[in-house]
N, C-alpha and C positions, 0 to 999 in steps of 0.2 A: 173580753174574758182574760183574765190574769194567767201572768205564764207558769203560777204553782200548783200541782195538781200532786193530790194521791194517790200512786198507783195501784194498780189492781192486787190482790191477792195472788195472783197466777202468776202476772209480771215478778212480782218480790221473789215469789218462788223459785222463777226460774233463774233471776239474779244470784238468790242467797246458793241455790245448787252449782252456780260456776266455781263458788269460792269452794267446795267440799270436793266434787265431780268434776277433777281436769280431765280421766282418763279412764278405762277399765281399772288401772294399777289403783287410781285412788277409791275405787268402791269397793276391791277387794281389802285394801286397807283399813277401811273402815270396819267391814263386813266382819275380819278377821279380828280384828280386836275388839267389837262387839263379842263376841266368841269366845272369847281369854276371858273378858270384864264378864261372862256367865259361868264362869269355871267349867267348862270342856278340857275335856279326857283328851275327845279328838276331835281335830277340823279335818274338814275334805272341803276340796276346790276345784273347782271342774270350769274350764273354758271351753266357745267355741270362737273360731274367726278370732281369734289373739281378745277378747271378751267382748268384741262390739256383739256378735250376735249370743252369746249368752257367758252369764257370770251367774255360777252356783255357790254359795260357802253352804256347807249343815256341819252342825256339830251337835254332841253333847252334853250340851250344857242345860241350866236351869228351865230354860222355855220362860214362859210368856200364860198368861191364864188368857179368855178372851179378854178384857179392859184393858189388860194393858198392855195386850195388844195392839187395839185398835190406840191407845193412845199414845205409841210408841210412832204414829203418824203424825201426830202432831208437832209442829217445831217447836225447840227447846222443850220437850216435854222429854224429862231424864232422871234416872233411879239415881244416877250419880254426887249430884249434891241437891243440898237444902239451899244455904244461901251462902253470900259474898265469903266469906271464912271457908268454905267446905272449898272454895279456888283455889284455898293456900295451904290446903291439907288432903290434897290428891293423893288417893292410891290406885284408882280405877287411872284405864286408859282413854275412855270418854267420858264426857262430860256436859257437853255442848247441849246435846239435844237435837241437833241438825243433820246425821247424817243419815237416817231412814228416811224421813220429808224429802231429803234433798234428791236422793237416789231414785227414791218413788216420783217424782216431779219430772223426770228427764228417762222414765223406762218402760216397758212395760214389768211390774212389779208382782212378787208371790210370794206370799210368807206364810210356814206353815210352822208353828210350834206348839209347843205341849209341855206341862209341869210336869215333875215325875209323881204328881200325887192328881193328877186330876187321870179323868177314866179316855176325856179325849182332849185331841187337839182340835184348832182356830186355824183356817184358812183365808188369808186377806188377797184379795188381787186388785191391783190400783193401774190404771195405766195413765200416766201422763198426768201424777199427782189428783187422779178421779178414783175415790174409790166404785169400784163396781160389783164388789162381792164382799161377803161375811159367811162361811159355814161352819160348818163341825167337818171335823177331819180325823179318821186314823194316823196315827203319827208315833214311830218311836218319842220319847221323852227328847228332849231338845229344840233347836231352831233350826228348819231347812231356807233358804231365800235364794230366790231364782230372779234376776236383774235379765230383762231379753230386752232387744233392740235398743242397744242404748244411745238416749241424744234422738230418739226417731224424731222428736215433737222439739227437737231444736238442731234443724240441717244448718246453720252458720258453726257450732259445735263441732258437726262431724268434718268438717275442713280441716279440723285441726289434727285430728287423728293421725297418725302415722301406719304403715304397716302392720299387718298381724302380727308378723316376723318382731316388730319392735316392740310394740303393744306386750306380748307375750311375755320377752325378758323383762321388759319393766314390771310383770305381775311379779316373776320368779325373786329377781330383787327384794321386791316386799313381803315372799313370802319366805327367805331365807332370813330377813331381817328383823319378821318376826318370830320367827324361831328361833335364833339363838338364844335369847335368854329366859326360854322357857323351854327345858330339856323333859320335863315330865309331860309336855303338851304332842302327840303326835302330828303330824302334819302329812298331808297328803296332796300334791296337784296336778290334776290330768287337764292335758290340751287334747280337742278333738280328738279323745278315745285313748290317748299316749299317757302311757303316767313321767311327770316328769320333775317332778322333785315325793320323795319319801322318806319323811323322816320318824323313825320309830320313838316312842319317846324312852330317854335316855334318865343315866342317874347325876350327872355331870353337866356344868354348861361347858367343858371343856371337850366331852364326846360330843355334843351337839357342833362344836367348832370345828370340830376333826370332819363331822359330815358334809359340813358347807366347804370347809377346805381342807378338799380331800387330796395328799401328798406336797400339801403346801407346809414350810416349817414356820412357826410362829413363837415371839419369844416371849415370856411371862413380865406384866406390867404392873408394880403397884406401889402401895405408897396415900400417904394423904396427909392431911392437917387440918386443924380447926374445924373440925367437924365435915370435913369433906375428904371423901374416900376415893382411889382409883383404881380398877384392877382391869384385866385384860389381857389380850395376846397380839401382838403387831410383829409386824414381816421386815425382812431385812430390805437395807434401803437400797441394796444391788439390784435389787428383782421389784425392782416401783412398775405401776402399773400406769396404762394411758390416763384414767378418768380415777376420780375416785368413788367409783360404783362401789366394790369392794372393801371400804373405808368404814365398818360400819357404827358407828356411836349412839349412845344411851343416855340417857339420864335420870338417872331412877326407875332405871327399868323402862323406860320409855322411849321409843328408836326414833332419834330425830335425824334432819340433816343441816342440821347447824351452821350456819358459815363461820361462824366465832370460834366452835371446834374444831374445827377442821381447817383453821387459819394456826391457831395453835400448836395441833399435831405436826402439819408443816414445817412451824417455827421450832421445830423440837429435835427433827430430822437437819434442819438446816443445808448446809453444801453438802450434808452426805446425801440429799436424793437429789438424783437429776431434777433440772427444771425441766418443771412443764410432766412430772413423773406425782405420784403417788402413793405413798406406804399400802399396805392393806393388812385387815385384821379387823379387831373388836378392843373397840372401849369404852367401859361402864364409870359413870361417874354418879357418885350417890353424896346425896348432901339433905340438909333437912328440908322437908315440901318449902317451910315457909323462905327459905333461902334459894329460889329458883321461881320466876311465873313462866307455866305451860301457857296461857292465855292469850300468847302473841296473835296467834293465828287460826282461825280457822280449820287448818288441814293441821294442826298441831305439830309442826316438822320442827319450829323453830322456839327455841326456849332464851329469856332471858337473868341473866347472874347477879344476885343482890351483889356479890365482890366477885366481876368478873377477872379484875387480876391477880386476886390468891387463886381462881380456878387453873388461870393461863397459868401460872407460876406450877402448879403443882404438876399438870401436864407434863411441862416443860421439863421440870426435874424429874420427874417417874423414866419418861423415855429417855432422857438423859443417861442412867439409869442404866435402862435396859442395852441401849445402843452401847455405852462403855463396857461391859459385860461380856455383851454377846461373843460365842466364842468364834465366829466367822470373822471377827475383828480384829480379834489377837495378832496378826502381824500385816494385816492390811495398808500396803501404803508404806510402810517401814522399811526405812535401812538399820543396817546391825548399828546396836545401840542409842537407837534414833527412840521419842515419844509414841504412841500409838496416836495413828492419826485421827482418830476420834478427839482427842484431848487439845488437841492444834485445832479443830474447826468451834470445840466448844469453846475454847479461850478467843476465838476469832469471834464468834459469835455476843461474846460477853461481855467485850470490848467494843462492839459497831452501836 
């Protein structure tokens, strides 16, 4: 018997779901920007057990008629594009077609939505990528999806799991991260009964920044070239933080966690932040679709740069920028009549 075989359909599934579904935090991520990509007013997010034993998003948005519904199970089966061209001219936050299959594959699954023009709603319940039900449902207008035991039908999975405790803040992360730059979007997250993030929707993405960072001072970022734009708010490099949780970057309106960004912001800070320290804030970077692929990855975190170093460069000088400016610098470091030291680390920097 030859050693190539092709694996099952179940098998693939539960593969292609590792790359989507690391954790509670990535289902609500996904969940959540399904959400935004149906134009919702408002999301709610509800945990139990830090999401292993339940993960709710509903919002209002568009819904779902029954067909595409059920065919929103299917993988890569997605409103978001047509073909190879519709990759390099994204406006939706998904794309893929993978992350309803993949969630339903690893839970027990429920999904109830409704058009605003149909009389009722579509109830789906899948456990363990099996569908087991199709009804009619009373439903406000929108999408509810209830994700319970997750990973039950893969225990090597749940090894990997961390505490509710951590589980938890990794959801908040993603849900503060997707709220910033969408100020008209409400948000809501309760853990076991507790409401613990609330964000009303706002007229500003500067009052939605104010809410995630609330009594923290941030300084205004911007600046661009050649068709690539930067704006933002980042934190003084006195007050850097452990990790760069707090750190948080865009790309077109799309929250990734970059390593290439976030090498660059560093490089922009230079000797003014301690090593082994972190700025913190918000930075949006906007450049044309076809001058950026989202398509790195799977879990969509990581984007790569048609000119990643006009990007670095503009980074680089916006904070520059900001950092010379700021008025908490003004005699930082300084003897009478001496340079402002900011000006000594960038010339240091421009010269290594």
């Amino acid at each position: 018997m030859g050693k190539i075989r092709v694996l099952s359909d179940d098998l693939v599934s539960k593969i292609a779901a590792g790359e989507i579904v690391e954790r509670p935090a990535s289902v609500v991520k996904e969940l959540v920007e399904n959400s935004i990509d149906a134009g919702s007013a408002s999301i709610e997010i509800e945990l139990e057990s830090g999401g292993r034993r339940l993960i709710r998003v509903s919002d209002d948005g568009e819904g779902m008629a029954r067909d595409e519904a059920l065919l929103c199970l299917e993988r890569h089966a997605t409103s978001k594009i047509k073909d190879v061209k519709d990759l390099f001219s994204l406006t939706s936050l998904g794309f893929r077609g993978e992350a309803i299959p993949s969630i339903a594959s690893v839970s027990r699954f429920r999904m109830i939505t409704k058009t605003h023009s149909d009389m009722t709603g579509t109830m789906l319940r899948v456990d363990g990528g099996v569908l087991r039900g199709v009804e009619e449902a009373g439903s406000p207008p929108g999408t509810d999806i209830e994700v319970k035991d997750l990973f039950f039908n893969t225990p090597p999975r749940l090894k990997f799991m961390k505490r509710p405790e951590t589980e938890l803040s990794n959801v908040v992360d993603i849900v503060e991260r997707e709220a910033i730059p969408r100020p008209g979007v409400a948000f809501e997250l309760r853990s076991d009964g507790r409401v613990l993030l609330r964000f009303p929707a706002r007229d500003s993405v500067r009052e939605r920044i104010e809410s995630v960072y609330p009594g923290t001072r941030l300084f205004p970022v911007e600046g661009g070239e050649e068709g690539v734009r930067l704006t933002g708010f980042l934190g003084s490099p006195l007050e850097g933080r452990s990790t760069a949780r707090k750190l948080y970057t865009y790309v077109n309106g799309r929250a990734v966690r970059d390593r290439f960004l976030t090498r660059a912001v560093l490089g922009a800070y230079g000797k003014m932040l301690e090593k082994g320290r972190f700025p913190e804030g918000v930075l949006f970077v906007e450049l044309p679709p076809g001058d950026v692929d989202v398509n790195v990855h799977p879990t969509k975190n990581e984007v790569r740069f048609k000119n990643p170093g006009l990007v670095s460069g503009i980074v680089s000088s916006c904070i520059g920028r900001m950092l010379g400016n700021a008025p908490w610098l003004a005699s930082y470091g300084r003897a009478p009549g001496s340079e402002p030291y900011w000006q000594g680390l960038t010339r240091e920097r421009s010269s290594s």
